[in-house]
Each structure stands twice: as C-alpha cells, then as structure tokens.
Backbone as CSV, one residue per row, in Angstrom:
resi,resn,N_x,N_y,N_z,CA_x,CA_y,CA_z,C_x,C_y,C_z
1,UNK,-20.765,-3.722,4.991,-19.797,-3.234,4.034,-20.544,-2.650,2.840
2,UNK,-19.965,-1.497,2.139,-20.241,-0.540,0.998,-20.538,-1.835,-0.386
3,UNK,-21.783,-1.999,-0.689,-21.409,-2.418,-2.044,-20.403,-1.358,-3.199
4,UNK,-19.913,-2.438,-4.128,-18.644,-1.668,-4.775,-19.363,-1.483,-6.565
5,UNK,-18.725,-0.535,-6.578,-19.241,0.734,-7.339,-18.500,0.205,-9.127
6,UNK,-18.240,-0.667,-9.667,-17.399,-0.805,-10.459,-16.660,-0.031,-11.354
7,UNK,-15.729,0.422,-11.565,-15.116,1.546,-12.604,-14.971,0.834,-13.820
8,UNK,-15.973,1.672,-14.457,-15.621,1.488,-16.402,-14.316,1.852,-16.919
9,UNK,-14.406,2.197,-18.080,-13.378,2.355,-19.050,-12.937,4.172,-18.862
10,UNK,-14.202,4.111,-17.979,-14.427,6.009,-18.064,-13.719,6.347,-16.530
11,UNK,-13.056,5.748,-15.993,-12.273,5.816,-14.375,-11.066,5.404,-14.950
12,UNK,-10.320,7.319,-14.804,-9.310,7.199,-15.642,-8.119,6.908,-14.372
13,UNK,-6.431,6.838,-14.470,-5.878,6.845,-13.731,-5.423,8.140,-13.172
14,UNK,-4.794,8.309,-11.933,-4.668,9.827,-11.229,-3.472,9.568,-11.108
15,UNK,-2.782,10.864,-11.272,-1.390,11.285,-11.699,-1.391,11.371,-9.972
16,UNK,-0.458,10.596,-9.407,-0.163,11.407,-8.132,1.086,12.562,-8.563
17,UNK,1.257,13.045,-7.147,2.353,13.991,-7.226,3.817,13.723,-7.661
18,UNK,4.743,13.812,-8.406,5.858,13.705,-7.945,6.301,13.261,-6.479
19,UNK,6.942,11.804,-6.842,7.445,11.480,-5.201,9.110,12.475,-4.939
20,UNK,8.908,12.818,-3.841,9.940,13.765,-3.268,11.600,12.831,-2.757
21,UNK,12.280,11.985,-3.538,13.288,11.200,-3.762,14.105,11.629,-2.642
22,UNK,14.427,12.694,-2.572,15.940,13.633,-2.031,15.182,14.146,-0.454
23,UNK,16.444,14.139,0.571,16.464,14.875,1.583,16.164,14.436,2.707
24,UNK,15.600,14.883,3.462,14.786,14.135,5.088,15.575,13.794,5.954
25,UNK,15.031,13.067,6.983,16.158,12.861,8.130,17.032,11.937,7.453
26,UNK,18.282,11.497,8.478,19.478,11.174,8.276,18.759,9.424,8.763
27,UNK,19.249,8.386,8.135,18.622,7.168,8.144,18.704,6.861,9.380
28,UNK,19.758,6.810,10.007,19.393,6.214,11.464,18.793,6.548,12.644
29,UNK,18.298,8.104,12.030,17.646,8.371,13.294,15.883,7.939,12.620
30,UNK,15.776,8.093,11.172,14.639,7.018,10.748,14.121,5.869,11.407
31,UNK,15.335,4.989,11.699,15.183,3.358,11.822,14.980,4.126,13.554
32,UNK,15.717,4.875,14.139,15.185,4.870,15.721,13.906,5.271,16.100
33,UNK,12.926,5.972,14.785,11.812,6.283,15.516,11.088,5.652,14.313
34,UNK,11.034,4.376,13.769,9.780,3.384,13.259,10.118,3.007,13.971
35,UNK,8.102,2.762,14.423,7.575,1.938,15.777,6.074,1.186,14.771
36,UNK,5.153,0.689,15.530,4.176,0.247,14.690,3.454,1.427,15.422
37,UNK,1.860,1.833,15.643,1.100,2.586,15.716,-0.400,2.488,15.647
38,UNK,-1.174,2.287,16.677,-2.566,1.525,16.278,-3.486,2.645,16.142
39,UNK,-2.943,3.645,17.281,-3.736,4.825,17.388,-3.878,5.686,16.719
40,UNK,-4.761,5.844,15.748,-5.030,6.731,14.548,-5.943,7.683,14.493
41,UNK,-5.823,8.462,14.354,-7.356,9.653,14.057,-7.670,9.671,12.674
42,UNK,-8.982,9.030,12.807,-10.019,8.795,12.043,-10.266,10.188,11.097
43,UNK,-10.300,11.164,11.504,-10.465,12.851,11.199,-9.439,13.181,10.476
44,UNK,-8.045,12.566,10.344,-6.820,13.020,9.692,-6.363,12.481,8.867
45,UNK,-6.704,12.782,7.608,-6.462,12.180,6.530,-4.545,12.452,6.237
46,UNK,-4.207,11.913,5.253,-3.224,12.204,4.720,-2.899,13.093,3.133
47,UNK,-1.797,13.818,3.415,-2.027,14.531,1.789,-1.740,12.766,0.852
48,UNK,-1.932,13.662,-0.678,-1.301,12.799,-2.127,-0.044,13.468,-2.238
49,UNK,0.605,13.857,-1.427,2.065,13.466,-1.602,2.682,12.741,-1.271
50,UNK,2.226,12.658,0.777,2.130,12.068,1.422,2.302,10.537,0.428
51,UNK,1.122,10.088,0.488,0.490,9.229,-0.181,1.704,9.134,-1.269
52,UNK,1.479,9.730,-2.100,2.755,9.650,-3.351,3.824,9.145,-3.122
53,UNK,4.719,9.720,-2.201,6.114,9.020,-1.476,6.331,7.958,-0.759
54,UNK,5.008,7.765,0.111,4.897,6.493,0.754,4.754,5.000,-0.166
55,UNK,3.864,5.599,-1.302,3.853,4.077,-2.375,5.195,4.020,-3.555
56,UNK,5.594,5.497,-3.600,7.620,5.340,-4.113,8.175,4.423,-3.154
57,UNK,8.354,4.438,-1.700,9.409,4.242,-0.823,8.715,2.619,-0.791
58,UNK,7.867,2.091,-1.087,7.485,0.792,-1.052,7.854,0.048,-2.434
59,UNK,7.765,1.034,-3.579,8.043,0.309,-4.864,7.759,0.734,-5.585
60,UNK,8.931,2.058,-5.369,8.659,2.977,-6.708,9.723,2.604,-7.521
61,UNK,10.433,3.460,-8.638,11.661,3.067,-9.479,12.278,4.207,-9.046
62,UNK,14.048,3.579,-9.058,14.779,4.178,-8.624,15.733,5.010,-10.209
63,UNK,16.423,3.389,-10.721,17.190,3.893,-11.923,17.015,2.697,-12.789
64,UNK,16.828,3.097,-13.873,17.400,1.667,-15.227,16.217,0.704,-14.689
65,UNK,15.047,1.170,-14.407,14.191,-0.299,-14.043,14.330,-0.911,-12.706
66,UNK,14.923,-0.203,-11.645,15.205,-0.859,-10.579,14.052,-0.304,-9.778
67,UNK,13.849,-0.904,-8.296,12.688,-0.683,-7.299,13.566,-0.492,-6.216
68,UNK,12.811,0.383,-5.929,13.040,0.805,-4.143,13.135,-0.191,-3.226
69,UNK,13.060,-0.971,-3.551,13.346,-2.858,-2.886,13.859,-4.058,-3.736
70,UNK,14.618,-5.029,-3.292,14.878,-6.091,-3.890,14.082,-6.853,-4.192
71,UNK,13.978,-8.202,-5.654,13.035,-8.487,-5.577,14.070,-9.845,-5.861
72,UNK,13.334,-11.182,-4.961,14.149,-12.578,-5.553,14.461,-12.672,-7.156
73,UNK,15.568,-13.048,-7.729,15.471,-12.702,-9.234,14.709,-12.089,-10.095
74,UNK,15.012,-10.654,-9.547,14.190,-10.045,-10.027,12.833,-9.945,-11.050
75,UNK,11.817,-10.927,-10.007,10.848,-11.191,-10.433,9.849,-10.194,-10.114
76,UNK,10.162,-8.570,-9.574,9.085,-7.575,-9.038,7.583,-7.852,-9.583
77,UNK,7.334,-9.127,-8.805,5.829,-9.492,-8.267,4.861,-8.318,-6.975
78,UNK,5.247,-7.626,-6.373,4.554,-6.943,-5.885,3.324,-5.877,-6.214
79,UNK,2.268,-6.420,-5.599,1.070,-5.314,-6.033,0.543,-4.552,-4.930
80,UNK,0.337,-3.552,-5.374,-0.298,-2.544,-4.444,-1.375,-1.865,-4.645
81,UNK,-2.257,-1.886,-3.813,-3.448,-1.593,-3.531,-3.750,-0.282,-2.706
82,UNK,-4.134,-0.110,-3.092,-4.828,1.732,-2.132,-6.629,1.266,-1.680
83,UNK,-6.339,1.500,-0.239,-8.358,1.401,0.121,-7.934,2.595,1.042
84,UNK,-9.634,3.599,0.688,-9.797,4.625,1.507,-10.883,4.944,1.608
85,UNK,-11.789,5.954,2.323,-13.090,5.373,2.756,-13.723,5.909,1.325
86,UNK,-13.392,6.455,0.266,-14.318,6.580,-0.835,-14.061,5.738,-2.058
87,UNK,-12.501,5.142,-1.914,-12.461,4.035,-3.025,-11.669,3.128,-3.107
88,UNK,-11.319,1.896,-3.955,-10.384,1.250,-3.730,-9.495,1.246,-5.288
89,UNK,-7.979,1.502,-5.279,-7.182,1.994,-6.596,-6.450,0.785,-6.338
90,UNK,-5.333,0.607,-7.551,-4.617,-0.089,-7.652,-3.129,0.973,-8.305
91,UNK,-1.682,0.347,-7.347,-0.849,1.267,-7.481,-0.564,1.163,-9.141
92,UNK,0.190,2.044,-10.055,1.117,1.447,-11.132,2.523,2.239,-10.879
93,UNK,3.272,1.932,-10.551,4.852,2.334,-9.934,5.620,2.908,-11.698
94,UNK,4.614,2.355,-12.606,5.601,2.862,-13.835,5.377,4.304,-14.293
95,UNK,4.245,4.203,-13.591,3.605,5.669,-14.292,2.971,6.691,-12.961
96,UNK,3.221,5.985,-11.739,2.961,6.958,-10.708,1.834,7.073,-10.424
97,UNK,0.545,6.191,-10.832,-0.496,6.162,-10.558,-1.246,5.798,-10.190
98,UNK,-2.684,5.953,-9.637,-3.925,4.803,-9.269,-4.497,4.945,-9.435
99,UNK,-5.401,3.624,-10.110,-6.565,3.629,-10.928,-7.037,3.262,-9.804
100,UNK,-8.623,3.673,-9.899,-9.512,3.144,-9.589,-10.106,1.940,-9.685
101,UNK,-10.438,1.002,-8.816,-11.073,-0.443,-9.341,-12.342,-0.340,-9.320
102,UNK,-13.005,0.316,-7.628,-14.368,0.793,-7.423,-14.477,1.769,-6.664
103,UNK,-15.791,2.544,-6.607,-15.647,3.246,-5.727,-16.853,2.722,-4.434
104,UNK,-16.670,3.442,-3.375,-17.151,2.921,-2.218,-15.983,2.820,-0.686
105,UNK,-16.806,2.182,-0.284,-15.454,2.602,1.623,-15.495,1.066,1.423
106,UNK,-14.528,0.395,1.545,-14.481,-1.262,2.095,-12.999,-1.512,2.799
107,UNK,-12.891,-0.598,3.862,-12.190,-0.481,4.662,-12.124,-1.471,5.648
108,UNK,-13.512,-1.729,6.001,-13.941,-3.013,7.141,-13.160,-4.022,6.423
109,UNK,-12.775,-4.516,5.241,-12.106,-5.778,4.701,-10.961,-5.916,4.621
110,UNK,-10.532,-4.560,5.070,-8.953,-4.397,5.352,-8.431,-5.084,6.332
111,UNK,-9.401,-5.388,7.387,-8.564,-5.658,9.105,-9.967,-5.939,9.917
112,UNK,-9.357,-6.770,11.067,-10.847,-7.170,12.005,-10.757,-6.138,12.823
113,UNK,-9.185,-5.271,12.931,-9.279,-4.272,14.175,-10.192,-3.072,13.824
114,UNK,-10.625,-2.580,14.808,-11.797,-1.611,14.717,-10.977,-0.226,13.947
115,UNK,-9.620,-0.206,14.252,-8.932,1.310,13.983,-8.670,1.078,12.437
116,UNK,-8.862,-0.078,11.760,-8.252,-0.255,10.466,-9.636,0.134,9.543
117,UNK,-10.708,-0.004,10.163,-11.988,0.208,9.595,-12.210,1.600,9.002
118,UNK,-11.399,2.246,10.309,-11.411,4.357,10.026,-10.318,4.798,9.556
119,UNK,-9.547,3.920,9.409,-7.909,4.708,8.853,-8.410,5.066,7.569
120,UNK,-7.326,6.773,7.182,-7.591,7.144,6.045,-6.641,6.239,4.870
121,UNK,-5.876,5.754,5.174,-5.399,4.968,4.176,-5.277,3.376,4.761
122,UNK,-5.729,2.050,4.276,-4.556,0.834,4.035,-4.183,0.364,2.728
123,UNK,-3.223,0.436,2.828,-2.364,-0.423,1.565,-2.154,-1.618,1.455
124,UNK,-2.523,-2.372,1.050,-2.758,-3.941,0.389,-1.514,-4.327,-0.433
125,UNK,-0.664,-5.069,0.274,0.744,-5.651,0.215,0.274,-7.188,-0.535
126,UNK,0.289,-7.353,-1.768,-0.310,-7.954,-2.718,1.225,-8.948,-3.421
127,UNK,0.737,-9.870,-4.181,2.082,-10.266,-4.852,1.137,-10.861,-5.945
128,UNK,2.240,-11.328,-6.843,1.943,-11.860,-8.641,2.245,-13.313,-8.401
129,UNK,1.364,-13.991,-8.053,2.159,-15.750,-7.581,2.634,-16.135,-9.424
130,UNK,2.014,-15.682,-10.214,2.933,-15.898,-11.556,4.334,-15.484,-11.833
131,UNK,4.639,-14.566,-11.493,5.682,-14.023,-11.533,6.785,-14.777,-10.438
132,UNK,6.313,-14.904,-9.054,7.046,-15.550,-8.166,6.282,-16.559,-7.397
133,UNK,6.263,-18.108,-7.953,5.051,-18.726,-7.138,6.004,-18.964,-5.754
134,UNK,7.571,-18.764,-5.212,8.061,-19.172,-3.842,7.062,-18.375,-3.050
135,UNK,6.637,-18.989,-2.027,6.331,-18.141,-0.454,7.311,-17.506,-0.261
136,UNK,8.441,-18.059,0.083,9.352,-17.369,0.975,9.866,-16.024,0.549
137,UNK,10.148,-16.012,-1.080,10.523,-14.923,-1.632,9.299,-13.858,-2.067
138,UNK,7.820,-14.236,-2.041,6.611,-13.412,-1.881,7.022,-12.717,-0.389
139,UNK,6.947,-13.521,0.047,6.925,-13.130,1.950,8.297,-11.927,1.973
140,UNK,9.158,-11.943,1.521,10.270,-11.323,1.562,10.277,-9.965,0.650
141,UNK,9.617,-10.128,-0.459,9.220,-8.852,-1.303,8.105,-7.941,-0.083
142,UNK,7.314,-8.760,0.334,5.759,-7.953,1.039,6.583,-7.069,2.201
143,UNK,7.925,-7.768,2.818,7.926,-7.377,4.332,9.116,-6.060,3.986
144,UNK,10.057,-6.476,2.995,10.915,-5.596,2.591,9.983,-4.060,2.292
145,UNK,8.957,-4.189,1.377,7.857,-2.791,1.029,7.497,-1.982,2.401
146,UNK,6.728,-3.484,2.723,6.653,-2.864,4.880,7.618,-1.975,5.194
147,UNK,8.825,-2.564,5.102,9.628,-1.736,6.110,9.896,-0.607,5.553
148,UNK,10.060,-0.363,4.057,9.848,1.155,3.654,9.145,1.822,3.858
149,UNK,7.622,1.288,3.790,6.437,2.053,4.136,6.527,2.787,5.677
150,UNK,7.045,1.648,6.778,7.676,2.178,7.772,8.648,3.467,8.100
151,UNK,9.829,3.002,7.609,10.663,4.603,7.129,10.072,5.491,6.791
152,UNK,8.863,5.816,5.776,8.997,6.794,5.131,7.546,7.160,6.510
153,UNK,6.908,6.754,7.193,6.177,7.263,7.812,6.847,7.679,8.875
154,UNK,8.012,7.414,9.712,8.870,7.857,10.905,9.372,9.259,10.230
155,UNK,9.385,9.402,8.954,10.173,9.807,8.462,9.322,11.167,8.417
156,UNK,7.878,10.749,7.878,6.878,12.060,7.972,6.095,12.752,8.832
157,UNK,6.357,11.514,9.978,5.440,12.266,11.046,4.227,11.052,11.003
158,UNK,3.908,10.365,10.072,2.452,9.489,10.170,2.445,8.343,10.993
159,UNK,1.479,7.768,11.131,1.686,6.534,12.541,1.187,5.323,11.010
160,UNK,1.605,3.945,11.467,1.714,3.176,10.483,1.444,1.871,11.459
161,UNK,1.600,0.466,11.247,0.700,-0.696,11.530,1.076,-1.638,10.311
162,UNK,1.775,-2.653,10.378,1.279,-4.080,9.427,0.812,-4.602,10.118
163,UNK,-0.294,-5.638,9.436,-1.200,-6.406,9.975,-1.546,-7.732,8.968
164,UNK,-2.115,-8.721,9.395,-2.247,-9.983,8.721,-3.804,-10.240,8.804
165,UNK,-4.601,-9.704,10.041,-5.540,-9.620,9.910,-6.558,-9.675,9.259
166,UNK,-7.389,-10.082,8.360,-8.351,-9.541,7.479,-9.207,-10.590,6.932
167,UNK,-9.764,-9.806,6.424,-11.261,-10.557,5.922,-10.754,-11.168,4.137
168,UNK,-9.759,-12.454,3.850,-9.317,-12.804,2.672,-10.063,-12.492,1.528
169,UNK,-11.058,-12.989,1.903,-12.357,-13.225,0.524,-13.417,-12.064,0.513
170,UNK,-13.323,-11.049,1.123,-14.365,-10.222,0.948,-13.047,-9.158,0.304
171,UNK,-12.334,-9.069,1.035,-10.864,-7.735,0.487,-10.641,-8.295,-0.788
172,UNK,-10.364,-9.456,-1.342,-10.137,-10.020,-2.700,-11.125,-9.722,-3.572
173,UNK,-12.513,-10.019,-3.105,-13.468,-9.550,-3.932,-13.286,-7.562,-4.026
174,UNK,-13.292,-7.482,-3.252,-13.487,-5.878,-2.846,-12.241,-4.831,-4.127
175,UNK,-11.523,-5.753,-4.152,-9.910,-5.330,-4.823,-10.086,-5.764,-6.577
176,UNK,-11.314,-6.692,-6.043,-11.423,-7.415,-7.823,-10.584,-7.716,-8.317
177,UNK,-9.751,-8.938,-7.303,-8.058,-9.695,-7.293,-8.307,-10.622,-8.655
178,UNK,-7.919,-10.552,-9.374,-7.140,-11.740,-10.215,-6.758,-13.368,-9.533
179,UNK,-7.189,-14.621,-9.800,-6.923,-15.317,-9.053,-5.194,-15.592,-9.042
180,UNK,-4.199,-15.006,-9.771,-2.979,-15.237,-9.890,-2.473,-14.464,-8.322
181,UNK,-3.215,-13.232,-8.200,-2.425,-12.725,-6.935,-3.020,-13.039,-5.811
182,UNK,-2.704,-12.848,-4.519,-2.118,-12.823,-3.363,-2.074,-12.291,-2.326
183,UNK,-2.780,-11.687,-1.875,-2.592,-10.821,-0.205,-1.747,-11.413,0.610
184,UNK,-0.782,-10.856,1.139,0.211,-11.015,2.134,-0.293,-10.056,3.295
185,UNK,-0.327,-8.749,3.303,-0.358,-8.237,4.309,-0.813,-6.993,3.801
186,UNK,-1.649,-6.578,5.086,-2.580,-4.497,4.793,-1.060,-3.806,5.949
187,UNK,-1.616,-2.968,5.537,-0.417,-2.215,6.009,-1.802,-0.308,6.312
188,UNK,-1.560,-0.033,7.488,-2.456,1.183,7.645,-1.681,2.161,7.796
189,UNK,-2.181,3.286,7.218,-1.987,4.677,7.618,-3.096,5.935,7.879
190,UNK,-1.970,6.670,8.770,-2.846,7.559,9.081,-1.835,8.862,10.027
191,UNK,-2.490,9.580,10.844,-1.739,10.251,11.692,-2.127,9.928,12.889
C-alpha cells in the first residue's frame, strides 16, 4: 500500500459540479435495473459529475436542511469518504465538496476483493457514533445511502457493489478517521 501523503492547510476543498436533481428514468424502471456489479474496468474512470450526483443521491440536501435519506431523529451521522487511485477526500454535503485528507492510491484498504483494489471510485459509508451511538440506526443510515448510491448508478449506466469487506485499521488509518467514527460499509464504483 501507497504511503499517505498528508494534506496541509494548503489542500484546499474542490467544488464538485452542480448535482443534476431533476429528470432521468422513471423510478421503477430504476429499482428494475439496480443489480450489484463486480465486474469493473479498471481503465474507466468516472466523470465529477458523475461523481457529484452519486454523493447528492447518497446525502446530499434536498430542502430546509433535509437529506436525500432519512436519518433516526434526525441525527444525520453519516460520513463520506471518496478513495481513488490518486487520493483519499472526505465528502461535505453542505457545500458540495471534497477535501482532500491525503494524497496517494489506498484503494487495496478499501476491500480484500482484487476488483475493489482497481475501481476508479470506493466510497466509504462512514457514521458519527457521537451523533448516533445506536447500531441499528447507524446500520440503517449506511444501507439507506447504499441504496441511493445504487439508483443513481442503474440510473447512469455505472456498475456498483456494497461490500463489508476490508482492511478496518489500515482504511481508518488511511482516511485519518477520528476515533468517534465508524466504517460500516465501501461501496465501489466504476463502469
């Protein structure tokens, strides 16, 4: 694995794109074609719009402070993580952005499967145990994001994967986790 690159004060945050809210297929033919997807090409990255809409449809804001998902009393504990083979960001849903934590590939800490190692994106389905110390309602925020992340990839054409898999303590280090949060689940993309 890549030793990690630490970002100073000088690794500013990146404006993604505008997430694209409006339009697309009609929902149920959505829900008929999310499937999971292992088979990925390594060679095919994804755009930052791509990218952009996929971390809206997991937990972006909708209206008045609300999220693209429910959260148990509304405690929106969910964190999100971006790893790709040149760095690892952290989402901010208020402002549409990701910072950088380090740079480097630590993709291998994403997953033991070999295809999670080359995917151009996994997303790190994270929670705030301060905010919500229940399991059940962590577990229920992580899987609810999943299944958006799902939609919005049936939705684009990308092949997608949750997984539980992973290397705890090297991805925690790798993410430069806070001991308050949490890994629940990576979640891959790609085409």
């Amino acid at each position: 694995m890549a030793t990690l690159t630490l970002c100073s004060l000088s690794c500013a945050a990146e404006v993604l794109p505008q997430p694209q809210t409006t339009g697309g297929l009609p929902l149920m033919d959505v829900m008929s074609a999310r499937k999971s997807s292992r088979d990925i090409d390594p060679s095919q990255g994804i755009t930052r719009q791509d990218l952009s809409n996929m971390l809206w449809a997991a937990w972006g804001e909708t209206h008045d402070g609300k999220r693209t998902i429910a959260t148990a009393m509304n405690r929106q504990e969910l964190v999100l993580y971006v790893v790709t083979a040149t760095e690892v960001s952290r989402y901010d849903a208020d402002h549409n952005t990701l910072t950088a934590i380090g740079k480097g590939d630590f993709r291998e800490a994403t997953g033991k499967q070999d295809f999670a190692k080359t995917a151009p994106v996994n997303i790190v389905l994270a929670v705030d145990t301060d905010k919500q110390p229940r399991a059940e309602f962590q577990a229920y925020t992580a899987g609810a994001a999943s299944q958006n992340i799902y939609l919005y990839c049936a939705h684009a054409g990308l092949k997608t994967v949750v997984r539980a898999m992973f290397d705890d303590a090297a991805l925690r280090q790798a993410l430069q986790m806070p001991a308050n949060e949490k890994i629940l689940f990576v979640q891959t993309v790609g085409r």
